[in-house]
C-alpha positions as CSV (number, residue, x, y, z in Angstrom):
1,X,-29.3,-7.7,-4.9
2,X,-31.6,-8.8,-2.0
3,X,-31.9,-6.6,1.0
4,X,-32.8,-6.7,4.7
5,X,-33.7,-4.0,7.4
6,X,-32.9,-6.8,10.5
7,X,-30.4,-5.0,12.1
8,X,-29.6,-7.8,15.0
9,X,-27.7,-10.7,14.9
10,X,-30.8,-12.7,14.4
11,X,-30.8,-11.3,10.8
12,X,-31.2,-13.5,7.6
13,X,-27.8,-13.5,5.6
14,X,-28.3,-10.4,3.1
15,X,-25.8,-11.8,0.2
16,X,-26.0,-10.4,-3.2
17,X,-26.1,-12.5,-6.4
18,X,-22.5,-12.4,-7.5
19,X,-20.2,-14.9,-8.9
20,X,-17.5,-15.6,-6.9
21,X,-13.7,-14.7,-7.9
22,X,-12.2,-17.5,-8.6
23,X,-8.8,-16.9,-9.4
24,X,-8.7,-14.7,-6.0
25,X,-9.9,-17.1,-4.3
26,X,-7.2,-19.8,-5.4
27,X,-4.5,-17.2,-3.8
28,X,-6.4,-16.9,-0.6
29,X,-6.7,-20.4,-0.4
30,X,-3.2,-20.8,-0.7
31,X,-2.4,-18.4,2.1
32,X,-4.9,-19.5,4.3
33,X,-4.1,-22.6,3.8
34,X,-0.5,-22.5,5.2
35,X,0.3,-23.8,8.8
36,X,1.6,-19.8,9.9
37,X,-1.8,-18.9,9.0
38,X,-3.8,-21.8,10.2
39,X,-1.7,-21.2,13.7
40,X,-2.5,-17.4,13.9
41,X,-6.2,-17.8,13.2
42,X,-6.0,-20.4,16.0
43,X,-4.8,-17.8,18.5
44,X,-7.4,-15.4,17.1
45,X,-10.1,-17.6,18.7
46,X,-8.6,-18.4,21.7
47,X,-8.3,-14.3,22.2
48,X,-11.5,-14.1,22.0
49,X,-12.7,-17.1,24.2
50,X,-10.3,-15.1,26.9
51,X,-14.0,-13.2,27.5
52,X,-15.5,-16.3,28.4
53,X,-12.5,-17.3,30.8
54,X,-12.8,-13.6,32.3
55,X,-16.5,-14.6,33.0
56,X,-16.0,-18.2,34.7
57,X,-16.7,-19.8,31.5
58,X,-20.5,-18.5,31.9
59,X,-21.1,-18.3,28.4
60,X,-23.3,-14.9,26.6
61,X,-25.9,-13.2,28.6
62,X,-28.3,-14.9,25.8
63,X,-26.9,-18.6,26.1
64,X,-24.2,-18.5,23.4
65,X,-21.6,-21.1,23.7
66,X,-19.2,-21.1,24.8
67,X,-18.8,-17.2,23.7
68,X,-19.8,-15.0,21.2
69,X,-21.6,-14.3,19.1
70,X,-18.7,-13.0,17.3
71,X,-18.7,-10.6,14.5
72,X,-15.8,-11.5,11.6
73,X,-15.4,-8.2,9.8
74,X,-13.7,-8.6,6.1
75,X,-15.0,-12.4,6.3
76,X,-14.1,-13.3,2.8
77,X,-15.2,-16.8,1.8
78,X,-16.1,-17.2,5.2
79,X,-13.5,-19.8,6.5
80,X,-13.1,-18.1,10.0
81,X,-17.0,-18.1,10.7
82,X,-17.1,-21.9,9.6
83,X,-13.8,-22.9,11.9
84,X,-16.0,-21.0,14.5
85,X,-19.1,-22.9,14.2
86,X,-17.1,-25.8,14.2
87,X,-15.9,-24.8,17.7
88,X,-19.5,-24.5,18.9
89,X,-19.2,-20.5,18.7
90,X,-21.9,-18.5,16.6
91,X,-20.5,-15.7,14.1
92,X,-21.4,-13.7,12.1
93,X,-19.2,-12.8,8.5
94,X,-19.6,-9.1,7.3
95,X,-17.8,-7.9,3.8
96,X,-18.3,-5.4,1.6
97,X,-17.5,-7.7,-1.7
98,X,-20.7,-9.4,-3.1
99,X,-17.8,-11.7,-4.9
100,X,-16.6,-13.2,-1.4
101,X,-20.1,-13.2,0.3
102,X,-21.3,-15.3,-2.6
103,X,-18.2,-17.7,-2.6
104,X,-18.9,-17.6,1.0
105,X,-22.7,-18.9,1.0
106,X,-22.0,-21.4,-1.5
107,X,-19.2,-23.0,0.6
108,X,-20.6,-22.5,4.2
109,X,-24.6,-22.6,3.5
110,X,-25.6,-22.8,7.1
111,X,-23.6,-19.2,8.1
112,X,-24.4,-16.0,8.3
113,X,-23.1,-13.6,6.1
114,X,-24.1,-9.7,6.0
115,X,-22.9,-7.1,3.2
116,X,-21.6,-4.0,5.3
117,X,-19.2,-1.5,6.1
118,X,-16.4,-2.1,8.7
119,X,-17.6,1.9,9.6
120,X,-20.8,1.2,9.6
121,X,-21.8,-2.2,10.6
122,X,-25.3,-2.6,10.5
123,X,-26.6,-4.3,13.5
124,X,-27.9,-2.7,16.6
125,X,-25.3,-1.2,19.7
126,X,-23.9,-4.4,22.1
127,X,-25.2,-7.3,19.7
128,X,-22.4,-9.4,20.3
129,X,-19.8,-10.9,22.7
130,X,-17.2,-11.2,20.1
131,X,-14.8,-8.8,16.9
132,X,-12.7,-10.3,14.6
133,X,-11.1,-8.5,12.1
134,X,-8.0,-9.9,10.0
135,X,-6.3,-8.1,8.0
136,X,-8.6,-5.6,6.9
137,X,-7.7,-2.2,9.0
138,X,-4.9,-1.3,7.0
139,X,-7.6,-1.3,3.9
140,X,-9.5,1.9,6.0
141,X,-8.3,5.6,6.0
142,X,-10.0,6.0,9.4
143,X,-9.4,3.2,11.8
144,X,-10.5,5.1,14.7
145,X,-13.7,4.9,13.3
146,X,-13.9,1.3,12.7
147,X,-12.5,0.4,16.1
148,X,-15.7,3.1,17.7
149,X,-18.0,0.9,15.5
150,X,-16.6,-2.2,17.0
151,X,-16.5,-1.1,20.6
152,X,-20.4,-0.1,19.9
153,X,-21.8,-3.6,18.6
154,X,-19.7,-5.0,21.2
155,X,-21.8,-5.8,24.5
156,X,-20.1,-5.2,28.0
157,X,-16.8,-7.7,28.5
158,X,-16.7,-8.3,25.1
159,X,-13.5,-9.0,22.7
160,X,-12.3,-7.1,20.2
161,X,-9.1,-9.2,18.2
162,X,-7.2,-7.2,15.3
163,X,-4.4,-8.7,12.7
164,X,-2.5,-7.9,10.1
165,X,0.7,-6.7,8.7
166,X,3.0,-3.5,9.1
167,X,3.5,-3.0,5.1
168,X,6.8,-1.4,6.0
169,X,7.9,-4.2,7.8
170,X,7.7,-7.0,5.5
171,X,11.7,-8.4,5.0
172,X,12.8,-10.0,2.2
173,X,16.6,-10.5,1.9
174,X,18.5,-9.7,-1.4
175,X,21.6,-8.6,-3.1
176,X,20.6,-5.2,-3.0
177,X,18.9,-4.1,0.3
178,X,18.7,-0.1,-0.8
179,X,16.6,-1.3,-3.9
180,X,14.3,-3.5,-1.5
181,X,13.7,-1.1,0.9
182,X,12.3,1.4,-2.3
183,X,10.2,-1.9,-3.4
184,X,8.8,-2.5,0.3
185,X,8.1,1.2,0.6
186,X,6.7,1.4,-2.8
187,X,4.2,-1.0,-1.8
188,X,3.6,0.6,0.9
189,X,2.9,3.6,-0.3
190,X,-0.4,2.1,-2.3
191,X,-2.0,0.9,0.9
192,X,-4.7,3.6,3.1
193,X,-2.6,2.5,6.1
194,X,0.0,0.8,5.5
195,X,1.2,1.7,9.4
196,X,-1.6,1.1,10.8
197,X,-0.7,-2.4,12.7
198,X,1.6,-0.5,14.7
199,X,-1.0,1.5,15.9
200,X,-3.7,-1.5,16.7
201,X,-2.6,-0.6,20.5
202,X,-3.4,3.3,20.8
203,X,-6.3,2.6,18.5
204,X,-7.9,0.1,21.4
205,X,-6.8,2.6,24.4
206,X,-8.1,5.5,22.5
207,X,-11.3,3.9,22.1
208,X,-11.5,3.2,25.4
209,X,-10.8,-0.8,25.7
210,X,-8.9,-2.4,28.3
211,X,-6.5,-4.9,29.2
212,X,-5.2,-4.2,25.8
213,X,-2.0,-6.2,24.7
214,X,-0.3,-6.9,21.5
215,X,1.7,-9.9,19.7
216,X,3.7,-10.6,16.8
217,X,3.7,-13.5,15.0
218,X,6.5,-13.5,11.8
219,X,5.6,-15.7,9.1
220,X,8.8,-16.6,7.2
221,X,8.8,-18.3,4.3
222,X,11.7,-19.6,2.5
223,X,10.6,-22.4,0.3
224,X,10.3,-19.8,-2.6
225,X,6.8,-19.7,-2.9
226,X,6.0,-15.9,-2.9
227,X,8.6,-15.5,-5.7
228,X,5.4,-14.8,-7.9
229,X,4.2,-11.9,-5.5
230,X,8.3,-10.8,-5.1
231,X,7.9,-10.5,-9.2
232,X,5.2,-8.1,-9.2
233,X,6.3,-6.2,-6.4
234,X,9.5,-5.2,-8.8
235,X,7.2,-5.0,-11.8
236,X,4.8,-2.6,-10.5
237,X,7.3,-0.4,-9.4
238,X,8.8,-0.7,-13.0
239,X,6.0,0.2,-14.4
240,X,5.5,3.6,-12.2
241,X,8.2,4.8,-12.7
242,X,9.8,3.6,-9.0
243,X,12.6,1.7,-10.5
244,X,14.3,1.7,-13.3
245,X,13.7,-1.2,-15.8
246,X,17.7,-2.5,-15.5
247,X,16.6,-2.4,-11.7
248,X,13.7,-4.6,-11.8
249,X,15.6,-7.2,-14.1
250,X,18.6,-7.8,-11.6
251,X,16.5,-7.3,-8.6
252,X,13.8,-10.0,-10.0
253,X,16.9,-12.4,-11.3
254,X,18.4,-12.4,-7.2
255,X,15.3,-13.7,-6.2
256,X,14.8,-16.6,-8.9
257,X,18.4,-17.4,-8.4
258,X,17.6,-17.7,-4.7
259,X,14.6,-19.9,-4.8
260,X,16.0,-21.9,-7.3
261,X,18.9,-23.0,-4.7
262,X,17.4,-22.7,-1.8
263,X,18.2,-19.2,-0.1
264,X,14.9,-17.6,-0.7
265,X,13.8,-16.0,3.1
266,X,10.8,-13.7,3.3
267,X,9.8,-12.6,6.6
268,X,6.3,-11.2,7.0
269,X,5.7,-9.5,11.5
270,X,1.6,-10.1,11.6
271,X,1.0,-8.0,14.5
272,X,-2.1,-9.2,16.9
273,X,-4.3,-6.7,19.4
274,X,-6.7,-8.1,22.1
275,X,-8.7,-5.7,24.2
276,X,-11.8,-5.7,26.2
277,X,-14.8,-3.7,26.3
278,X,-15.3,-2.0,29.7
């Protein structure tokens, strides 16, 4: 693995030499590829273009336009930072996987992608105008800590934009609600912060950002497509010991039986924080 000691912006990408995930990347592409999600990442950008509009559409202090640039913490493949450049907006993608920074380079060759730490980002204190991170604070035992990190490589005025789900929250309807609650919680309960979308406000006030506000977006899908991912949430909890194995059979035969005529509903809150940095 290649590494740099640029700690800017300006930096050349530091990717290591992995080979992408495929079969990983086939389910994010599926997800991302769904209008819910292609609608949320959407209002992700215009969030963060609400620093620009607070500015009188002056652009950076160092001629980026028409914002940024933005920092996309948890990148992935890279998507966001290429629908970015598309929109004229420089950003950066930082991820901890070499597997998704090398599936990212090979499908976006002209970004910039940085291995890193959501705690410990490595570029220098107010290097951008811009924070993106999607779905990737519930993955952290200290969000606090990644939200200080943002608020310090963010320059003055700059946005900070947070997603992701409540893993409590997530709604699926079946025949027998106590058993989905113990499967939801269950699932839950494997997550670092599986409540820590709720939080996304208090996080931003605490770290001292204002005009902080928060939406929800619910993604609800009913064309039986997450029956796969319904499947394994009652076979994992079989296999600890959550369930019993009668229980996972009935519960995983309601939800064939409803996506096979039509009466599958999932229902997934994605919870959205904006802030600014005084």
């Amino acid at each position: 693995m290649t590494s740099t000691n640029r700690t800017g912006p300006d930096a050349r990408p530091d990717v290591p030499t992995a080979e992408p995930d495929h079969t990983l990347l086939a389910r994010l592409d599926a997800v991302d590829a769904r209008p819910d999600a292609v609608r949320l990442r959407a209002r992700t950008y215009a969030l963060l273009a609400e620093a620009e509009a607070e500015a009188g559409g002056a652009g950076g202090e160092d001629g980026d336009a028409p914002f940024g640039p933005v920092l996309d913490v948890g990148c992935g493949a890279g998507l966001a930072v290429a629908e970015l450049a598309a929109r004229g907006v420089r950003a950066v993608g930082l991820d901890l996987d070499p597997r998704m920074l090398a599936a990212a380079e090979l499908r976006h060759p002209t970004g910039e992608f940085r291995r890193g730490d959501a705690h410990a980002p490595p570029f220098a204190d107010a290097s951008f105008g811009g924070y993106r991170a999607d779905k990737v604070l519930h993955e952290s035992a200290d969000p606090a800590a990644v939200v200080a990190q943002a608020r310090r490589v963010l320059r003055p005025g700059g946005r900070i934009v947070l997603t992701g789900q409540d893993w409590d929250t997530i709604l699926v309807d079946a025949a027998d609600p106590a058993l989905t609650r113990t499967l939801v919680h269950a699932r839950a309960d494997r997550v670092p912060g599986p409540r820590t979308a709720r939080r996304y406000r208090a996080l931003l006030l605490d770290a001292g950002f204002r005009d902080v506000r928060v939406e929800v977006d619910t993604w609800v899908v009913v064309d039986g497509s997450l029956l796969p991912l319904l499947v394994g949430l009652a076979e994992s909890a079989r296999a600890n010991g959550t369930i019993t194995a009668d229980g996972c059979r009935a519960w995983i035969a309601d939800q064939r039986e409803r996506a096979n005529a039509d009466r599958s509903f999932v229902a997934v809150p994605m919870f959205v924080a904006a802030g600014t940095r005084p």
